[in-house]
C-alpha positions in Angstrom: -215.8 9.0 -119.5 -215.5 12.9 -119.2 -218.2 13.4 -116.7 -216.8 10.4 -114.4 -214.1 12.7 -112.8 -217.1 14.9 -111.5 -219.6 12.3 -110.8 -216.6 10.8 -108.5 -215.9 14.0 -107.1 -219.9 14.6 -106.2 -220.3 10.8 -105.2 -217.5 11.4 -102.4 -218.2 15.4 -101.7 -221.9 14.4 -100.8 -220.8 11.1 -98.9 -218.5 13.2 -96.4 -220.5 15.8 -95.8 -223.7 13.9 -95.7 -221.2 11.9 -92.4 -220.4 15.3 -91.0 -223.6 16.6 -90.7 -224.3 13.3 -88.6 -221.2 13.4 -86.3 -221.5 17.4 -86.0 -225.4 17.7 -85.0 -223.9 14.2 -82.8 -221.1 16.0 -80.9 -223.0 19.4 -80.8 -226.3 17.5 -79.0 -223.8 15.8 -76.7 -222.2 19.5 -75.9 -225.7 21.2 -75.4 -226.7 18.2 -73.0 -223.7 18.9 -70.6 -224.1 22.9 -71.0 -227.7 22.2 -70.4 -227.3 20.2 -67.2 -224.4 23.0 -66.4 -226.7 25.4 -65.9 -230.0 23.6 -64.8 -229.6 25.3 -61.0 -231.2 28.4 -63.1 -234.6 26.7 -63.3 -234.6 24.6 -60.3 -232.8 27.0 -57.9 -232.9 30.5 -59.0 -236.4 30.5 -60.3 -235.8 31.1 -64.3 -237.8 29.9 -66.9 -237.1 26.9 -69.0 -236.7 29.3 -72.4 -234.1 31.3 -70.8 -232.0 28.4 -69.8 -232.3 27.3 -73.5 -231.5 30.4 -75.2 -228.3 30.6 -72.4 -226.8 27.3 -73.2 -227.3 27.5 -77.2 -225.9 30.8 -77.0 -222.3 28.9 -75.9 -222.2 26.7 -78.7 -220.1 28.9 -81.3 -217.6 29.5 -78.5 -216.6 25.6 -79.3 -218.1 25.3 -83.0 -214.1 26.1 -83.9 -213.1 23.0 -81.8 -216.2 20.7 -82.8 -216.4 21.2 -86.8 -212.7 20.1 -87.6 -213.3 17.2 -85.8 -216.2 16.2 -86.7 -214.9 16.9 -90.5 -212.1 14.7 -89.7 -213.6 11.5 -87.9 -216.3 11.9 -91.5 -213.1 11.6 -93.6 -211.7 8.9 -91.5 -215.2 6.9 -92.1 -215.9 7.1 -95.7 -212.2 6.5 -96.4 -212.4 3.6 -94.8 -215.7 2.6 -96.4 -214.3 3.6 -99.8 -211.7 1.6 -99.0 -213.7 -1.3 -98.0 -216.5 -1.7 -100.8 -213.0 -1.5 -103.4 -214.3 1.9 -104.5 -210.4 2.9 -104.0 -209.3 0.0 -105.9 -212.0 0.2 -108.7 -210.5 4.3 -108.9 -207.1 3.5 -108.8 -207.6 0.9 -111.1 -209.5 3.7 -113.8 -206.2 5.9 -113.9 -207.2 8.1 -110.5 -204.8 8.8 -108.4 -205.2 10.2 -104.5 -205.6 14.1 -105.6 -208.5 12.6 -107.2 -210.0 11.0 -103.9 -208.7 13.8 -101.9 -210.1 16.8 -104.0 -214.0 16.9 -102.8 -212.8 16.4 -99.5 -210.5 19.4 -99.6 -213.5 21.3 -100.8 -215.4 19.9 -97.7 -212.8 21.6 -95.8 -212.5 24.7 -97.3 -216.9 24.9 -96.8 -215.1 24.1 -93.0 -212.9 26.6 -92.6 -215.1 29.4 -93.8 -217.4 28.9 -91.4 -214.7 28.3 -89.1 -213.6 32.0 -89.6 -217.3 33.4 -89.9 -218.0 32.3 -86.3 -214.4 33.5 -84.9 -214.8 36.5 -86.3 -218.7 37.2 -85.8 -220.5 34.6 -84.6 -219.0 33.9 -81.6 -218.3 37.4 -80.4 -221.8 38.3 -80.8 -223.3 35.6 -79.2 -221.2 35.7 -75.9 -221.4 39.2 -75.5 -225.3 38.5 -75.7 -224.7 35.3 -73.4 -223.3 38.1 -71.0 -226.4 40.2 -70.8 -228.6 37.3 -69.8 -225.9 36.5 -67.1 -226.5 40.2 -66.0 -230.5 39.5 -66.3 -230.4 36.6 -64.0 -228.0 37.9 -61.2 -230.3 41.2 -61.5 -233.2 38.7 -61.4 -232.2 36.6 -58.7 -233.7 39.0 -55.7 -236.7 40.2 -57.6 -238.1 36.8 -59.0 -236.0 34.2 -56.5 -237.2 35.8 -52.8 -240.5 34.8 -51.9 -242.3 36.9 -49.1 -241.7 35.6 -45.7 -239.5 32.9 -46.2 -235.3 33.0 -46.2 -233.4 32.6 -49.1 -230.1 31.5 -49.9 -228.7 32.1 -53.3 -225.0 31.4 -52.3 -223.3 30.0 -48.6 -223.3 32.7 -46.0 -225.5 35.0 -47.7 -229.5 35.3 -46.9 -231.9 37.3 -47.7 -235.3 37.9 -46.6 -238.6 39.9 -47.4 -242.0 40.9 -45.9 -244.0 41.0 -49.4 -243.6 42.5 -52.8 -246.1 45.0 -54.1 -247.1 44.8 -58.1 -244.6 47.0 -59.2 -241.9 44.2 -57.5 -240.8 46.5 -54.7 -239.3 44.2 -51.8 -241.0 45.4 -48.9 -239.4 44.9 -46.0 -235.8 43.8 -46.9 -233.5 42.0 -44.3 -230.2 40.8 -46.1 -227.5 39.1 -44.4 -223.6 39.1 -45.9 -221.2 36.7 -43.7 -219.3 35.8 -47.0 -215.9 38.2 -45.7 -213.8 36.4 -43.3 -212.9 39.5 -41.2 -216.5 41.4 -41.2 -220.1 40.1 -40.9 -222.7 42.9 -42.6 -226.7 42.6 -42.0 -228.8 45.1 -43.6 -232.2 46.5 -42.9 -234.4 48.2 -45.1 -238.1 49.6 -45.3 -238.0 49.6 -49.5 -235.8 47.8 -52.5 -235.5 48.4 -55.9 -233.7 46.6 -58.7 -232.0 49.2 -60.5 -230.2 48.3 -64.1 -227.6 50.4 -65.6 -224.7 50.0 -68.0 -225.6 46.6 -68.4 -224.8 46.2 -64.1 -227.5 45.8 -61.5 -227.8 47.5 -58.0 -230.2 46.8 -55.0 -231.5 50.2 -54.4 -232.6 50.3 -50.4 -234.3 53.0 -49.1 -234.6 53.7 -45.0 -232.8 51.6 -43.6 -229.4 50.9 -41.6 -226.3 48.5 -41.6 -225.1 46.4 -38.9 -221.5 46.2 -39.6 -220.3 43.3 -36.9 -216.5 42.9 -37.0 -215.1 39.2 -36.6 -211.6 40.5 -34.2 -214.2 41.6 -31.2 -215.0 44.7 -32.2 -217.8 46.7 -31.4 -220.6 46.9 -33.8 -220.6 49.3 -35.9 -224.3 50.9 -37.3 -224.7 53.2 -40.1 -228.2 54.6 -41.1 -229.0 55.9 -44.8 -231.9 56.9 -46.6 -230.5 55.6 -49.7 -227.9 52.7 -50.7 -227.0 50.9 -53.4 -225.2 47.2 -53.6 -223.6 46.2 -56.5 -225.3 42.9 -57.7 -222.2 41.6 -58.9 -220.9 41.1 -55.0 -223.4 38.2 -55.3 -221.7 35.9 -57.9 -219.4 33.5 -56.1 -216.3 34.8 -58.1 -215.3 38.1 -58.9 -216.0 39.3 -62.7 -214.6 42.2 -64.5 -217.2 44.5 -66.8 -214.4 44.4 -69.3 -215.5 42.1 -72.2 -213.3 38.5 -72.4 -211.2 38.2 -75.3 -213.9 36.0 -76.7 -216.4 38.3 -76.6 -214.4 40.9 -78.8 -214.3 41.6 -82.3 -211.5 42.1 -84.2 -211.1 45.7 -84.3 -211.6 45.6 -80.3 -208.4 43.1 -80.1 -206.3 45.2 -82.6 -207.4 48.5 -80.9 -208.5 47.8 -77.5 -210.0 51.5 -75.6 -206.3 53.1 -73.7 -208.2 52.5 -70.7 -208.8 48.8 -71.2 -207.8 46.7 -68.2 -207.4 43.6 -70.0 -204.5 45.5 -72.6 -202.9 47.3 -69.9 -202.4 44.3 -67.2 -203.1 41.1 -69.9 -202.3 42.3 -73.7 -201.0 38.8 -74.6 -204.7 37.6 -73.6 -206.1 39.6 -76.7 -202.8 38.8 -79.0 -203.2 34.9 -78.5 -207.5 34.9 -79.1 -206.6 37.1 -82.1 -204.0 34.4 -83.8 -205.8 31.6 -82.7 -208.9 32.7 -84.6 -206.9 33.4 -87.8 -204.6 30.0 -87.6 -207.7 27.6 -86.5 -208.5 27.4 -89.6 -205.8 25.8 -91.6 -206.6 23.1 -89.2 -209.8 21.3 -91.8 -207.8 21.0 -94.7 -204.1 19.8 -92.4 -207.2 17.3 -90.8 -208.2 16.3 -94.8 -204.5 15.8 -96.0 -203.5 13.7 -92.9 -206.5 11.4 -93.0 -206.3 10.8 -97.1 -202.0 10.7 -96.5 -202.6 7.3 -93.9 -206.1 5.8 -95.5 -206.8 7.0 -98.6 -204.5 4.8 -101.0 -206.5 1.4 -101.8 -205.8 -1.5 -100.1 -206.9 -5.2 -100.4 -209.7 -6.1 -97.6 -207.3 -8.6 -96.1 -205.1 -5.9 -95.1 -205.5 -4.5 -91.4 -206.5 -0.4 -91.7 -207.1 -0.1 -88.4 -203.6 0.9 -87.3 -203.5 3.9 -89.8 -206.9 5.0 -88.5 -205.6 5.0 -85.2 -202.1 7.3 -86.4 -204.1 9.3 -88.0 -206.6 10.6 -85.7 -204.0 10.4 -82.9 -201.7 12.9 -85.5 -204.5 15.3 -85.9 -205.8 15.6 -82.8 -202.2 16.1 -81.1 -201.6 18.6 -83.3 -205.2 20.6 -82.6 -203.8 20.0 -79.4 -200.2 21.2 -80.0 -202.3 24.6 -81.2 -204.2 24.9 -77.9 -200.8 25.0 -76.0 -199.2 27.3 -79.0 -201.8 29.7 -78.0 -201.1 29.5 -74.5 -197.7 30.6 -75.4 -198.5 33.0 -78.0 -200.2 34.8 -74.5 -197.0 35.0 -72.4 -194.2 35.7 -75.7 -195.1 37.4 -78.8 -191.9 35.8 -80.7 -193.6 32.4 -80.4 -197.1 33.9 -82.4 -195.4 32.0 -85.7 -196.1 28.8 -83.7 -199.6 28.9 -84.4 -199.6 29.0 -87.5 -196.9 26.4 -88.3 -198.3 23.6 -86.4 -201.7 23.4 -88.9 -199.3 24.1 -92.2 -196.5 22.0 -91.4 -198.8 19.2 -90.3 -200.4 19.6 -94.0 -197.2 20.1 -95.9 -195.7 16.7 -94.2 -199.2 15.0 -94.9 -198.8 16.4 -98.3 -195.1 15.0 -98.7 -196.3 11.2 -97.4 -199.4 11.3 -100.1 -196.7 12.2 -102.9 -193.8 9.8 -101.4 -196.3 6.7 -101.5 -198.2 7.5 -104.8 -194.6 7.6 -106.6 -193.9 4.5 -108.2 -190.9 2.2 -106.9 -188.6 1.4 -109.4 -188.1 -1.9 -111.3 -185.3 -4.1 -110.1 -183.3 -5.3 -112.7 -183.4 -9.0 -112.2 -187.7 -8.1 -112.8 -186.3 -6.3 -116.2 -183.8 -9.2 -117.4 -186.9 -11.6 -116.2 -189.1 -9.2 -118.9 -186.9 -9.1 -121.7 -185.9 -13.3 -121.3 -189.8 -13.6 -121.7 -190.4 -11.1 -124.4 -188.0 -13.0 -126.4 -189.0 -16.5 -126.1 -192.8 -15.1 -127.1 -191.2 -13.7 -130.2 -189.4 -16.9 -131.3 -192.6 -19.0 -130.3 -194.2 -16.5 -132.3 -191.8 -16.7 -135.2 -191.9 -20.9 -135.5 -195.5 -21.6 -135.0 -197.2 -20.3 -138.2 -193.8 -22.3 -139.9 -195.0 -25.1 -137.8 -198.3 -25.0 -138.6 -197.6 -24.1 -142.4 -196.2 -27.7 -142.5 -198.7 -29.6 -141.0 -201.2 -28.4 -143.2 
């Protein structure tokens, strides 16, 4: 009877996590698919190979790995629950003197497993692989005259931009360079160029032209305007369709660069609630396992006959966690614009527990006996005891 309590506790530990392991590789194939079809104008339009496009798309998973595990931890504890529940493993438990610590135990050490590895990919995981995510988005817009441009024919990567080459030696020079900016609404730029080079530096890219000249064509009626150079450089980043900043996103910083951002850091002079919200949300995120744990056990983990309908607590309880993951997205949205509000964060997952906590306590106390059911007792105590009393006189006398 002694090793039951850890038989139970490995029967359930390895039934959860053996469900989570399903659901998580699940959700995270459905996330690659979409990232993967996101970003599939890099093989069939910008001429990258097929390896690149793969290492780029599995390099965003951590980003959401804090999103998909607690999920998928809590639609597993939802499901065996319910399956405990439904093959009387509850009943058979409850009916052996456990009680719902005992049920919820291995799942809380599910979610502890959870929330480490929650932390390890806020804290290193993630950063590192977006800021590595970032140098192959460097590498393809740095890529994207070099290996894109055939000789002799026009290309264009974005609308109103074209560019066009006479050859490219072995070295990948672009011989002959004729590129076309109408992009600006006030100016229209063409430039001419005997020689180009892609130049890489500080993890940026230039076009380096050499002899050549600009035709600078202004849209008000202007005359044109032409400059000749022997040398000019174009920042490759004028060719994304939206501006980016070389600063590094919040997400891509470690901790010590979001406690102690550089003094010249744009994003902490203009945007400092940017880096105080990502650095709460990754400590507060995760609390969020064990509030999904206690929630799920509070609704569905006391046993229940199989006539009786579960599917309404199912429903309250997933709909309880995931508003309050969602009342933690919006908590950190206002951690970024008022730094009195950064305790909100943290008491959405802990109060969420603490009132899961208080229902798994408030339905595993016993109600107390009526006394009408006590009178009832003692009436039928007695009449045992005198039935008790007369029969062996009764039976004394037959004999």
């Amino acid at each position: 009877m002694r090793l039951l309590p850890g038989i139970l506790f490995r029967y359930i530990f390895r039934q959860a996590a053996g469900a989570m392991a399903m659901i998580m590789m699940s959700l995270t194939g459905v996330v690659w698919i979409a990232l993967a079809l996101k970003q599939l104008n890099l093989v069939t339009s910008q001429g990258q190979d097929t390896w690149l496009l793969i290492k780029m798309t599995l390099l965003a998973l951590p980003n959401l790995m804090a999103l998909i595990a607690p999920i998928a931890l809590l639609v597993s504890t939802i499901h065996v629950l319910n399956r405990l529940n439904g093959d009387s493993e509850l009943i058979v438990t409850t009916a052996g003197g456990g009680t719902i610590w005992t049920i919820a135990k291995p799942l809380l050490a599910l979610a502890l497993l959870v929330s480490l590895a929650v932390s390890m990919v806020n804290h290193f995981a993630m950063p590192w692989s977006l800021k590595l995510l970032r140098t192959y988005i460097v590498q393809v817009r740095t890529d994207l005259i070099s290996q894109v441009i055939q000789p002799g024919r026009f290309s264009n990567p974005e609308t109103n931009l074209t560019f066009h080459i006479r050859d490219r030696d072995l070295a990948g020079t672009l011989l002959g360079l004729v590129m076309h900016d109408a992009r600006d609404e006030k100016l229209t730029s063409t430039y001419l160029a005997e020689r180009g080079h892609i130049v890489k530096q500080d993890g940026a890219g230039y076009l380096l032209m050499e002899k050549g000249h600009i035709l600078r064509r202004p849209r008000n009626g202007e005359p044109v305007q032409t400059i000749v150079f022997e040398s000019y450089a174009v920042d490759l980043d004028r060719f994304e369709a939206k501006e980016q900043t070389n600063e590094a996103k919040p997400r891509e910083r470690y901790y010590q660069e979001l406690v102690s951002p550089a003094p010249d850091d744009v994003i902490a002079l203009r945007q400092p609630g940017l880096l105080r919200a990502e650095l709460h949300e990754r400590f507060s995120s995760p609390f969020y396992p064990f509030a999904f744990v206690l929630i799920a056990v509070a609704f569905i983990g006391h046993a229940r006959t199989t006539r009786q309908n579960r599917v309404q607590a199912i429903l309250i309880a997933f709909v309880i966690a995931t508003g309050a993951r969602l009342a933690g997205l919006a908590g950190t949205n206002v951690v970024a614009l008022k730094e009195s509000a950064v305790w909100i964060v943290y008491a959405i997952p802990i109060g969420a527990a603490g009132l899961a906590v208080g229902l798994m306590l408030m339905r595993s106390r016993l109600r107390p006996t009526s006394q009408l059911s006590i009178r009832i007792a003692d009436l039928g105590a007695t009449v045992l005891q005198a039935a008790a009393r007369r029969l062996p006189a009764r039976l004394h006398g037959t004999g």
